[in-house]
C-alpha positions in Angstrom: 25.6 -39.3 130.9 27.4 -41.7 128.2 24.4 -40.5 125.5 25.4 -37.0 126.1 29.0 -37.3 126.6 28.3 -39.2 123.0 26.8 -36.7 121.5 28.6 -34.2 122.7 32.2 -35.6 122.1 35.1 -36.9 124.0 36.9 -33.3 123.8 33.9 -31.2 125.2 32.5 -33.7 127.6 35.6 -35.1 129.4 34.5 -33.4 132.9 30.6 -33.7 132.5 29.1 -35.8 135.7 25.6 -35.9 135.4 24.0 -37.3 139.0 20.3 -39.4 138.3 17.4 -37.5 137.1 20.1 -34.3 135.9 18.3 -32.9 132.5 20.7 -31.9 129.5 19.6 -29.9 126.9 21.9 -31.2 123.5 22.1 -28.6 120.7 22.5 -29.7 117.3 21.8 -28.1 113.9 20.6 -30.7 111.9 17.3 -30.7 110.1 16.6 -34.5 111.3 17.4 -37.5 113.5 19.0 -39.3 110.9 21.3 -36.4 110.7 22.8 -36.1 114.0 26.6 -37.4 114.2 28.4 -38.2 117.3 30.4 -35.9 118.7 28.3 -32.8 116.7 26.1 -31.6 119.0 26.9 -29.1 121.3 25.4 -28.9 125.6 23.5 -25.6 126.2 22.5 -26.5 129.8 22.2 -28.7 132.3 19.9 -28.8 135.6 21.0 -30.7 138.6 17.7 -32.4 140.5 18.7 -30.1 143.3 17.9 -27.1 141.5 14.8 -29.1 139.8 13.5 -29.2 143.2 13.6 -25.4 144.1 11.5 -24.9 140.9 
């Protein structure tokens, strides 16, 4: 949760609550690791371990 909510930024990520074992898929566009800022990366989805389960 605090990686993502990283990632993603304060603004976009204030009501994200991720529960243990929820999967997050970040989007960003750079071309490398070293590349990726904080805050710069934007959440496409997220699976609840609920949902996971059902699969």
């Amino acid at each position: 949760e605090d990686t993502a909510g990283a990632l993603i930024g304060p603004d976009r990520s204030s009501g994200i609550r991720m529960p243990t074992a929820a999967l997050v898929c970040v989007n960003s566009y750079a071309a490398s690791w070293d590349q990726v800022q904080w805050g710069g990366c934007e959440l496409e989805w997220m699976m609840i371990p609920k949902v996971l389960k059902e699969i």
